[in-house]
KOLKOL-408211 format. One record per residue (C-alpha): residue in one letter; chain; y, z, x. Coordinates in steps of 0.05 Angstrom, whole numbers, padded with zeros to 5 digits, m for minus. Example, Ala and Ser with C-alpha at 12.3 -4.5 7.8 and 13.67 -1.06 7.14 Angstrom:
! KOLKOL-408211
@r=a | c=A | y=m00090 | z=00156 | x=00246
@r=s | c=A | y=m00021 | z=00143 | x=00273
This chain:
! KOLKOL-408211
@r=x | c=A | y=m01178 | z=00505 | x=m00797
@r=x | c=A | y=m01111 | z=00461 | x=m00800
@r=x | c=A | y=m01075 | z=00447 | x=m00744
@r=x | c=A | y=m01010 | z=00465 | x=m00728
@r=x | c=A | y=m00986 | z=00396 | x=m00741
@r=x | c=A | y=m01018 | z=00396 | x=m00803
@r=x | c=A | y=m00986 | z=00461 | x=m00828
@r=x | c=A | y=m00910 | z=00440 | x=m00815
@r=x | c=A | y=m00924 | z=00367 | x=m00837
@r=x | c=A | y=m00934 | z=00351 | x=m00916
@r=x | c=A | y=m00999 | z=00302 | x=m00923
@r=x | c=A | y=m00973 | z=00288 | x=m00984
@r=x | c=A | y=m00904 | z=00268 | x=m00951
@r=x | c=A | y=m00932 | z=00223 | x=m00906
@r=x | c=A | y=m00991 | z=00191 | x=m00947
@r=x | c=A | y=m00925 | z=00167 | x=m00993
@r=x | c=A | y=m00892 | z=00149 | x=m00936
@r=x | c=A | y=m00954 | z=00103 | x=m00902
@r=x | c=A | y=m00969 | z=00080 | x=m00966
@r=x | c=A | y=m00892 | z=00059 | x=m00984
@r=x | c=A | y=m00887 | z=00020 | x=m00917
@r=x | c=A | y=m00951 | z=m00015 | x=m00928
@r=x | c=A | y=m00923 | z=m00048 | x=m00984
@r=x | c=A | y=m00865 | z=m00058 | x=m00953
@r=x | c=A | y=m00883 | z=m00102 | x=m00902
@r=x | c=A | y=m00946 | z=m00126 | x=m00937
@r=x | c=A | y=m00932 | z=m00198 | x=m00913
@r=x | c=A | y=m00932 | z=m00171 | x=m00837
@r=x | c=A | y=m00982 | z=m00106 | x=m00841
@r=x | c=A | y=m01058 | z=m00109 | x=m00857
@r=x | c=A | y=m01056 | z=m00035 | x=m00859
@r=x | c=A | y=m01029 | z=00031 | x=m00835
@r=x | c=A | y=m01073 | z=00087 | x=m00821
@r=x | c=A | y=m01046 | z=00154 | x=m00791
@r=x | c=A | y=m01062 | z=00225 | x=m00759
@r=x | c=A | y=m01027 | z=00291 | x=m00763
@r=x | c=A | y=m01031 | z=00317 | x=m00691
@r=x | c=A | y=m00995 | z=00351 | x=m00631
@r=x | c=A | y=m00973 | z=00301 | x=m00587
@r=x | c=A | y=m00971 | z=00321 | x=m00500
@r=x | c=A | y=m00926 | z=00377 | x=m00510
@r=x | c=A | y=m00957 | z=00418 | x=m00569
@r=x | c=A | y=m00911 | z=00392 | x=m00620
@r=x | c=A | y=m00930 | z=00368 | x=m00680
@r=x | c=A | y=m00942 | z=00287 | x=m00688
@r=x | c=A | y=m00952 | z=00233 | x=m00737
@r=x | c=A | y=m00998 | z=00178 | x=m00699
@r=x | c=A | y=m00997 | z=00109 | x=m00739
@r=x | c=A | y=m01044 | z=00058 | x=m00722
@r=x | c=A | y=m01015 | z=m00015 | x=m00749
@r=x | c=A | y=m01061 | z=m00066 | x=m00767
@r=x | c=A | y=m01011 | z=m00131 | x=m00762
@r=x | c=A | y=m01044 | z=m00190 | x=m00789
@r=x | c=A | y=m01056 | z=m00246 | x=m00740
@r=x | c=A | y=m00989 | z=m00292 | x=m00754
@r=x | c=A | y=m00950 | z=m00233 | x=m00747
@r=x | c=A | y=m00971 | z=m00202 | x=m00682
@r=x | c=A | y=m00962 | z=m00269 | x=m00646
@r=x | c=A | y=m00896 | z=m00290 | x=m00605
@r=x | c=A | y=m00839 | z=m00291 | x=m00618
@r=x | c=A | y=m00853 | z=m00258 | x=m00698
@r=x | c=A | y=m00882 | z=m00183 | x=m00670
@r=x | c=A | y=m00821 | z=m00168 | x=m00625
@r=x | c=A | y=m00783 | z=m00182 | x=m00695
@r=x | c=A | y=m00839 | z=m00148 | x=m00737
@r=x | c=A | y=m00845 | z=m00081 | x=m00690
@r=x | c=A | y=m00771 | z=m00069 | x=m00688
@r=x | c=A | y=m00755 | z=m00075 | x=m00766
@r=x | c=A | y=m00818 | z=m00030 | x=m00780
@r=x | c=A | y=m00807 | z=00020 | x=m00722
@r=x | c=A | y=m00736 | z=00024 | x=m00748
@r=x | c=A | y=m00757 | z=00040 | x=m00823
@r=x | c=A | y=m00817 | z=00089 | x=m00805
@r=x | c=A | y=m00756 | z=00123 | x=m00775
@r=x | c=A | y=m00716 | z=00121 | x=m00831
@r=x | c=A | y=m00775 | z=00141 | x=m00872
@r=x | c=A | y=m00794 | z=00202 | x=m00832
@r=x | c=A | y=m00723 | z=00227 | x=m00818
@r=x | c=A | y=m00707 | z=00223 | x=m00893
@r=x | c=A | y=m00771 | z=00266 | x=m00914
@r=x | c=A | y=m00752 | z=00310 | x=m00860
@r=x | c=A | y=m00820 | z=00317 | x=m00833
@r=x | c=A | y=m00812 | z=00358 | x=m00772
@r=x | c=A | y=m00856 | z=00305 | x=m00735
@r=x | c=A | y=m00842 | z=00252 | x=m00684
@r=x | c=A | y=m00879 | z=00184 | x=m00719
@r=x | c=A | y=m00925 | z=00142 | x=m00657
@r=x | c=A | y=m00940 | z=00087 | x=m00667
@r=x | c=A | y=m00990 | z=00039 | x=m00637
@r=x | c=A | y=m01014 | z=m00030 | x=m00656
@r=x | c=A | y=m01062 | z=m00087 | x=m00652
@r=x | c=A | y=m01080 | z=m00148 | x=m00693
@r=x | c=A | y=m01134 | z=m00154 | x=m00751
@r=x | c=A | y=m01168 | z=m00207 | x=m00704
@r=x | c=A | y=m01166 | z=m00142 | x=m00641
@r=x | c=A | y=m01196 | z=m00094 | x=m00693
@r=x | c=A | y=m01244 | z=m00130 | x=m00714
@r=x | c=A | y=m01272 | z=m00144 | x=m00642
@r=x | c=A | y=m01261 | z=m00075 | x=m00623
@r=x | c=A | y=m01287 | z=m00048 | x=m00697
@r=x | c=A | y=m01256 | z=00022 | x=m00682
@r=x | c=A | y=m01273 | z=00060 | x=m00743
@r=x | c=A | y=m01209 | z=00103 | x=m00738
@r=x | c=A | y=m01163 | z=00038 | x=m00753
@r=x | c=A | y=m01206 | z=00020 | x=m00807
């Protein structure tokens, strides 16, 4: 049974969406993976895991990197006008593959 996020939010919308800003910002992002979820208070969320590659999430390049693409996933979700609030959370390819979490994968 969906979710309630996953009823008001278009898959389709935001697969396009990931997938655009992965190419994007293929020279800073290994990958994007997301969930369609509620966030704390019941409404519905998009929650993006970012895969940076290394170079990228080092100082001084990921303050630089994490504004320009929080700014566009922004843009992106406002223009779609996906009635969901886009989270996002990141680590580096070298982080994931210690941690091996199968969700960022």
């Amino acid at each position: 049974m969906p979710t309630l996020a996953e009823e008001r939010i278009s898959l389709e919308k935001a697969t396009s969406i990931v997938l655009n800003l992965e190419r994007e910002f293929s020279a800073d992002v290994d990958r994007i993976r997301f969930t369609l979820a509620e966030d704390w208070t019941g409404d519905p969320g998009v929650f993006l895991r970012v895969v940076l590659k290394d170079e990228s999430g080092k100082t001084p390049n990921l303050a630089h990197v994490m504004k320009r693409l929080r700014e566009r996933i922004r843009e992106e979700f406002r223009a779609a006008e996906l009635e969901a609030f886009p989270y996002v959370n990141v680590r580096t390819a070298t982080e994931q593959s210690a941690l091996r979490d199968p969700l960022w994968d």
